[in-house]
C-alpha positions in Angstrom: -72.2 128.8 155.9 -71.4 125.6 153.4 -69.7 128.4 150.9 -67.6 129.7 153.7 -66.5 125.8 154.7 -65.9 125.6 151.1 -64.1 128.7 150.9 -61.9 127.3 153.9 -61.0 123.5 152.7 -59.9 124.7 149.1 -57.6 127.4 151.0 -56.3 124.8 153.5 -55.7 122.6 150.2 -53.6 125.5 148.5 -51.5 125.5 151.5 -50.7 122.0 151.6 -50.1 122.2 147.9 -47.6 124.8 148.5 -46.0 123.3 151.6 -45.3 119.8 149.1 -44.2 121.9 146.4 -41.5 123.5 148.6 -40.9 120.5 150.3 -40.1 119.0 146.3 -38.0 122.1 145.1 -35.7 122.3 148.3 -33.5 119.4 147.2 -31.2 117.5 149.4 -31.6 118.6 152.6 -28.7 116.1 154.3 -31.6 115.1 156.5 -30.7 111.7 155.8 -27.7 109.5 155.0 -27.4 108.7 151.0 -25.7 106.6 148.8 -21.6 106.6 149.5 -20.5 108.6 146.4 -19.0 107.3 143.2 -16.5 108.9 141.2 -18.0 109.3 137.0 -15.1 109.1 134.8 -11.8 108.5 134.6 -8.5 110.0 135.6 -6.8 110.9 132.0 -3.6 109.9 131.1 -0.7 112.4 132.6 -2.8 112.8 135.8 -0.5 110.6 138.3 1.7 108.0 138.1 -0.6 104.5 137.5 2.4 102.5 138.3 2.7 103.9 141.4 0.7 105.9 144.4 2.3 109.3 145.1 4.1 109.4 148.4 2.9 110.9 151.6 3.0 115.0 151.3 4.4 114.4 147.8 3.7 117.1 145.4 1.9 116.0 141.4 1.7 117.8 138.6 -1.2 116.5 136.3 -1.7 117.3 132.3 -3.7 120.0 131.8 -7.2 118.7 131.7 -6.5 115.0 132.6 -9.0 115.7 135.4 -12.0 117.0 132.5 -13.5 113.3 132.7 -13.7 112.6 136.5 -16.9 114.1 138.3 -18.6 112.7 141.2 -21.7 111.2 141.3 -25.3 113.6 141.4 -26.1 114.9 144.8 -22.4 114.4 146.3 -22.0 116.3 149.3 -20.3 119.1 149.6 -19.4 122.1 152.6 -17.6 125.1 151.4 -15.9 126.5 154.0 -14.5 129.9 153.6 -12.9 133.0 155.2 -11.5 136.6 154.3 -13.1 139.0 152.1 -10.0 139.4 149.9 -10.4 139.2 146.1 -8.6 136.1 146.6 -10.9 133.9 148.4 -13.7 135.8 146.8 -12.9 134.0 142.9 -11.8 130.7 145.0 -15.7 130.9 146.2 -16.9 131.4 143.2 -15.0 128.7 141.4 -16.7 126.5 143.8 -20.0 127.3 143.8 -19.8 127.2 139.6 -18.5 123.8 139.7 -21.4 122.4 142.3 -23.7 124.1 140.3 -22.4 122.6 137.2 -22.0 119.2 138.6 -25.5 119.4 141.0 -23.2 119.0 143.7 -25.5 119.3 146.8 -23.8 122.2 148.5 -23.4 124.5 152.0 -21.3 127.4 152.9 -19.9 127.7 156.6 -18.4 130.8 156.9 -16.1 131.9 159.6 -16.3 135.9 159.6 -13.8 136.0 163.0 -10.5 134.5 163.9 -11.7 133.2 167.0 -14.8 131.1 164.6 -11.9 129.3 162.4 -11.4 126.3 164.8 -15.2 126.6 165.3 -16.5 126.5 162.0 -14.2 123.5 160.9 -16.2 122.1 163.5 -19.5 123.0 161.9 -18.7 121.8 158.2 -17.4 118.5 159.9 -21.1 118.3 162.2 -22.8 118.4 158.9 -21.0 115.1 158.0 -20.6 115.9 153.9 -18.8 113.6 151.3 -16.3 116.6 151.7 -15.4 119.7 153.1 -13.3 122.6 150.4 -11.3 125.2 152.2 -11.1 128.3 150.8 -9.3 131.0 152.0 -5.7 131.9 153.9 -7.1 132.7 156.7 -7.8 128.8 157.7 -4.6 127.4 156.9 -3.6 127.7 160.6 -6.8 125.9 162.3 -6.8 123.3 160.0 -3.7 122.2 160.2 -4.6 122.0 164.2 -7.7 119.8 163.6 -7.5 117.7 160.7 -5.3 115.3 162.4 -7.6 115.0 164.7 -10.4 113.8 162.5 -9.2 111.1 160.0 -12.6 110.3 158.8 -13.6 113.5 157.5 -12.4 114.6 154.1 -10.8 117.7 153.5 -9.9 119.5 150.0 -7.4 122.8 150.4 -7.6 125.2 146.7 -5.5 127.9 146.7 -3.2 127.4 149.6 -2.0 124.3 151.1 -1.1 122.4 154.8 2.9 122.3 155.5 2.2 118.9 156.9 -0.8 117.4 155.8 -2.4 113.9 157.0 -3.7 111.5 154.7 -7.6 113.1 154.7 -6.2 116.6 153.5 -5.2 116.8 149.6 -4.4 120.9 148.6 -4.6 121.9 145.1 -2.8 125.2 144.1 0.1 126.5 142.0 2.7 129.3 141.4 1.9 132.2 143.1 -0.9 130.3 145.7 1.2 128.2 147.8 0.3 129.9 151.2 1.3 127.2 154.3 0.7 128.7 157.6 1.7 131.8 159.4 5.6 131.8 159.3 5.7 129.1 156.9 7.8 130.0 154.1 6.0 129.5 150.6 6.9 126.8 148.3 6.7 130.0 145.7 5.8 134.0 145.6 2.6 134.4 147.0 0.6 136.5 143.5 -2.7 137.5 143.8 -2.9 138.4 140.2 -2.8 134.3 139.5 -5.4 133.7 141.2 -8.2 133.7 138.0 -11.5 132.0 137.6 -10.0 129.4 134.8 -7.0 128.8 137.6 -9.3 128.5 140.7 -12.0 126.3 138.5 -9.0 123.9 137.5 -7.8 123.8 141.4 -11.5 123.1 142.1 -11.9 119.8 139.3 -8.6 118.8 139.9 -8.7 118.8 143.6 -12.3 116.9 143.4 -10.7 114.4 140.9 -7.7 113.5 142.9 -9.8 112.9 146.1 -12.6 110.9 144.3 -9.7 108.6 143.1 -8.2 108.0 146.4 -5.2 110.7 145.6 -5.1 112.0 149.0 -3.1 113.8 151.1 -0.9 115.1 148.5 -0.3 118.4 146.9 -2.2 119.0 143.4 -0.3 121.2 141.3 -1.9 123.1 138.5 -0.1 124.9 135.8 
């Protein structure tokens, strides 16, 4: 009887030792609020004008790697939100999910498989309450420009296509060949889906983070 009590206590302390030791590898679980984020670095020189904030719906065009320096802060929160299964939005994914990986950006996906869960799943990244919410795909050009105005407070970073009219809490970071704006919108230039490479979307990605982290928002990022 006192062996099988035994035996029954050290299994019940394995379980609780595997319960905390799942508990300490999940990481952030946005169960609680955290530190406001900090931006690590420095904008280089070429990024943006220091003399003077870009305009409103003004389009930039930073040096090449003038962003390499900025990062945000560890554990800065982060919803990718994405639709389509194109090639397209597939490297724009995986751009993002490098760069969160590389940066330990505390990350979530919210994916919206149907048209009629765009307008919803907006809402879900914006329920989770993250530092900021990156938009990948085509697909939810349409629904964001329909909400975003609506919610000033949330943050909202565009790679690969951009908002005709964006507010001041939506910056879009794309380039020649990736300039989608809406259904019926002309494009600012030919759409290419050959442009759209790992290095090209991981630039977008840093460059979009940097401007955004700086206060360089609602404006178009333009990579080369």
């Amino acid at each position: 009887m006192r062996s099988r009590r035994l035996r029954a206590a050290a299994l019940a302390a394995a379980v609780a030792t595997a319960v905390l030791a799942g508990g300490c590898g999940s990481g952030d679980d946005w169960s609680r609020p955290h530190a406001r984020p900090t931006p690590i670095g420095t904008l280089g020189p070429g990024f943006s004008d220091p003399a003077r904030s870009p305009a409103p719906e003004s389009t930039i065009t930073p040096r090449a790697g003038s962003w390499d320096a900025a990062r945000p802060s560890k554990g800065y929160r982060v919803v990718l939100l994405t639709a389509g299964k194109d090639a397209q939005t597939r490297t724009l994914t995986d751009a993002v999910r490098k760069w969160a990986k590389e940066e330990h950006v505390s990350l979530k996906t919210v994916t919206a498989a149907k048209p009629d869960q765009y307008v919803p799943s907006i809402s879900r990244a914006m329920n989770l309450a993250p530092d900021l919410i990156v938009s990948a795909g085509n697909d939810l050009v349409d629904a964001l420009a329909t909400v975003t105005p609506n919610h000033l407070d949330r943050k909202f970073l565009v790679i690969g296509a951009e908002l005709a009219e964006p507010t001041a809490n939506v910056t879009a970071a794309d380039w020649t060949g990736a300039s989608f704006r809406g259904e019926g919108l002309g494009m600012s230039s030919n759409y290419d889906p050959a442009t759209f490479t790992p290095a090209r979307a991981g630039h977008a990605v840093r460059a979009g983070v940097a401007a955004v982290l700086n206060g360089l928002t609602g404006i178009v990022i333009w990579i080369g």
